[in-house]
Structure formats: C-alpha cells, structure tokens
N, C-alpha and C positions, 0 to 999 in steps of 0.2 A: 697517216693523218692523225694527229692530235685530237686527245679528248675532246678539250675547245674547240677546235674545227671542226666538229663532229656534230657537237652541240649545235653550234652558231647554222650551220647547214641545216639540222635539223627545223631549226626555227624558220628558216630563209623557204624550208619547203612546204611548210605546213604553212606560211603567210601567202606563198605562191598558190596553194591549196584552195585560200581561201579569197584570195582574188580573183583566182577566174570562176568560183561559185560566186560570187557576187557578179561576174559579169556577164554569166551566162543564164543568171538568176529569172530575167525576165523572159527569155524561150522556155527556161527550163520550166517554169511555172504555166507559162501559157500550153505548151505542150501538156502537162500531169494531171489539165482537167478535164479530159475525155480520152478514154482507151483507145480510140482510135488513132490517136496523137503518141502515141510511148514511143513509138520508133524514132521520132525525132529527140525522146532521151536517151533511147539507146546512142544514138548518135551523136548528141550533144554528152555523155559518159566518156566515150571516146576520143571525143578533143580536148576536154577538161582532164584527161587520166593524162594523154600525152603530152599537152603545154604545159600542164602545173609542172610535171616531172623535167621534160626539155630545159626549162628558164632556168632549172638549178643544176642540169647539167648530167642528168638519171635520163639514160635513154634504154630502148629496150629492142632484142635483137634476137628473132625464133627463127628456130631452124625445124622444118617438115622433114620427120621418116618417110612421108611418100605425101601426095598432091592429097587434098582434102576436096572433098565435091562439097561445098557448102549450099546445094541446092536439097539436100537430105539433111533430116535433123540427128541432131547429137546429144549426149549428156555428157558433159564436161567436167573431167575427173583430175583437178589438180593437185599437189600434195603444197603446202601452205605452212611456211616461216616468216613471212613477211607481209604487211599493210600492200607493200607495191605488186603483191598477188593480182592483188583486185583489180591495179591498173594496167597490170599484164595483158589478165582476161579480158578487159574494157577494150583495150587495145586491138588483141586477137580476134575479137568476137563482135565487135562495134560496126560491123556493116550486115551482120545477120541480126533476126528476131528470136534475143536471145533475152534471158534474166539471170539472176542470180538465187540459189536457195540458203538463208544466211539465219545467225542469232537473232531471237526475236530483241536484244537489247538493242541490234542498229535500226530498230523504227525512233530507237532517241537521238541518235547521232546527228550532229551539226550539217555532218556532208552527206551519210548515209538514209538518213530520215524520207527523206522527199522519193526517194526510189523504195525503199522496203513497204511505202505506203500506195506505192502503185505496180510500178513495173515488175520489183522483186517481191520474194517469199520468204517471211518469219516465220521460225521454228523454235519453238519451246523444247529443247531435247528433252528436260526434266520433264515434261508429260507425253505421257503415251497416246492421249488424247488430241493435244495441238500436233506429235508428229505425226499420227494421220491423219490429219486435215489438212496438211501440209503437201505430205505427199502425194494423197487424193488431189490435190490442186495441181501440184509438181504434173502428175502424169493428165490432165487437160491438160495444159499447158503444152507439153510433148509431143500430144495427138493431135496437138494445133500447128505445129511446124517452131516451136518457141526452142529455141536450144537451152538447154539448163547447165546450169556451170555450179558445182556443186564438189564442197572441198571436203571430201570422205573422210580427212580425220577430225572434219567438226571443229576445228578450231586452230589457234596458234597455241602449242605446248609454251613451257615454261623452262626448257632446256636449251642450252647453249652451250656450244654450238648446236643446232638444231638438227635433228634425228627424223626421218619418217616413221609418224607413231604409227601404232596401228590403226586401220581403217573400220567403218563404221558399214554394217553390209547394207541400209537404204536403199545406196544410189544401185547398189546392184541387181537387188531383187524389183527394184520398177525398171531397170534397163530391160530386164530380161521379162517382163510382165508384157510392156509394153513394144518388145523386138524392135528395141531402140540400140542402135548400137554406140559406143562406148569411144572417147576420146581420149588415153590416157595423158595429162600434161607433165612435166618436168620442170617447174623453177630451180634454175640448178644454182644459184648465184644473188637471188634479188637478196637474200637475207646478211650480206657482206656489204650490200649497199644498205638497207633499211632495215635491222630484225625487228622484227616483231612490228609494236607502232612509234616506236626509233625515242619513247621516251628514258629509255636507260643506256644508250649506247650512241645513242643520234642516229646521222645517216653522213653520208658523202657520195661524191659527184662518181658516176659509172655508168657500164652497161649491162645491164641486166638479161642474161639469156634463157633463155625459155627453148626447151626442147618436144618438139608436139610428136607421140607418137601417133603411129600410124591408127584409126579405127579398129576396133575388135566390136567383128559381130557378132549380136545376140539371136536373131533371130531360132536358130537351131538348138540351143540352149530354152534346158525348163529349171522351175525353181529349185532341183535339187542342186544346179550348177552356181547358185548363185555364192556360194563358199568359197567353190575354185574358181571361179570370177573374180571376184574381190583378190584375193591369191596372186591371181595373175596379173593385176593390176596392179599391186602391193609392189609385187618384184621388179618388174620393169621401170616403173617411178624410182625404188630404191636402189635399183642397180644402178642407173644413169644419174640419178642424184651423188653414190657416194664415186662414182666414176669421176666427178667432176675436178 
C-alpha cells in the first residue's frame, strides 16, 4: 500500500474516530456522571474501539493459550507499538469491570480525556509522588474486582520497526502485593496496521491479532519475586512477538 494510501486511511480513521465519539457522546456523558454508571463506558469503549476500526476496515482477531474465568480479577500486561492497543484491550476487556493505567497527558486528549477523568488512571512517571498515588488507587481498584490493563513498558518507543523495550517493575510488585494474578497480552501485528498514532506512516485496512496468554499466578510469590516476574513476563510477550 502506498504512502498516499496510507495517509488518506489514516485520515478516513481518525474521522471514523471521531464520529462515533460524537455519537456516542450523549450516553457517554450521561454515564461519566456518577461512578455507578462507568460500566456503561466501559461498554460503550468497546463499541466505539470496534466500529470506529470495522468502518475502515481494521479488524481484530485473539487467540487464548487456555480459557480465561473472567469471573476473577486480572492485571493486564500488554506490550504496546501501536494507538490500536488500546482498541484491542477495549475490545478484549469491554464486558468486564475493567480501566486503564495511562500518561497523565491523555486527561487532555480529544478521545482519551472523558475516561482518564473518571473510569481510567493518570500517572505522572516523572514523579514518584503522582506514581504512588496512582498505584495506591491501581490496587483499590483491584481489591474491587476492576481488572487493570496496564502497559509495563510505559509508553510507545520511538523505534521502528518496534522492539519490546524493557519493562517497568510496577505492575509486578502490586500483582504480587495484592495476589492478583497476571495476564500476559501479545499484540503481535497491530503496529503493521497502525505504528504508533499512524501520524508518520498512516495506517491501512487488516487484522490485527492479539495473542492472550494464559494467567500466571502470584499468589505464592513475595516481593523478592517480583524481578523474576517481570523476567517472565518480558520473555513470553518477546518470544511470541519476534515469533510472529
């Protein structure tokens, strides 16, 4: 596909983006003003993540190492090249009570704003201050049944083709704090449809697979494990990623 077609898609997706936030604008609003009501954004996330992407032709297709009991909570460990992460996880995770733990800069975001300012968690990494108060919230949230989706390398690098950087130990030392056991995810492909936020390369039309492994639990694990957690987690994501 052509640079220009690349482009021109890009544009097609982010208009698609933004049409069905505008149409879903009036639940999504009515829902964001009382906590009682988030589940109906988690849900209304989830329609908005797969029509905007469908219309232009981005579909998205996970394969389970083994069945998941989604009636037990998770912390969701994705490794992240791509904007269409986000709609992955919306996807995968949009009929539980789940959030997001993200940069404190999407409280400004156009699409991301309205959820980092209720449903989701900002985090200042640059203070050690904001990230515990972050994580102090992360782990309520947890002990509430909220599953947390939470991208341990903190961000989208600035490499291309995209590399699994290294991971951030956070999400590991509150899994293992709070004997939350561990989801590791695999995006093995979205960033060939969309890298990054598709402003330097665009995007085009595909499917997006997504590889979930199977739970690793913590409960038997104390905080010295939480190195070789991370470790473990590292490898598996980066095996089945450069597998791809």
């Amino acid at each position: 596909m052509s640079k220009a077609l690349r482009k021109l898609h890009h544009i097609l997706l982010v208009a698609s983006l933004g049409l069905f936030f505008f149409l879903f604008w009036p639940p999504l609003k009515y829902f964001s003003l009382k906590p009682s009501r988030y589940y109906g954004m988690i849900w209304l996330r989830k329609w908005w993540a797969f029509l905007s992407s469908a219309v232009v032709g981005i579909f998205y297709r996970f394969q389970f190492e083994a069945p998941i009991d989604w009636n037990r909570t998770y912390l969701i460990c994705p490794n992240h090249a791509s904007n269409l992460d986000i709609s992955a996880m919306s996807i995968l995770l949009g009929h539980t009570n789940c959030c997001f733990m993200g940069k404190e800069d999407l409280l400004e975001g156009m699409f991301t704003g309205i959820y980092f300012r209720t449903v989701d968690l900002p985090v200042n990494r640059d203070s050690k201050i904001s990230s515990f108060k972050a994580f102090k919230k992360a782990g309520e949230r947890l002990e509430h049944g909220t599953n947390m989706i939470l991208f341990p390398e903190g961000g989208i690098a600035d490499t291309y083709p995209p590399t699994i950087n290294e991971f951030k130990s956070g999400a590991f030392r509150l899994a293992i704090e709070l004997k939350i056991p561990i989801i590791p995810v695999t995006s093995l492909n979205t960033w060939k449809v969309l890298w990054d936020d598709g402003a330097k390369y665009g995007s085009r039309p595909g499917i997006c697979d997504v590889y979930v492994h199977k739970p690793i639990e913590t409960a038997h694990l104390t905080m010295d494990d939480a190195e070789a957690l991370k470790d473990q987690v590292y490898g598996l994501i980066k095996e089945k990623f450069e597998s791809a």
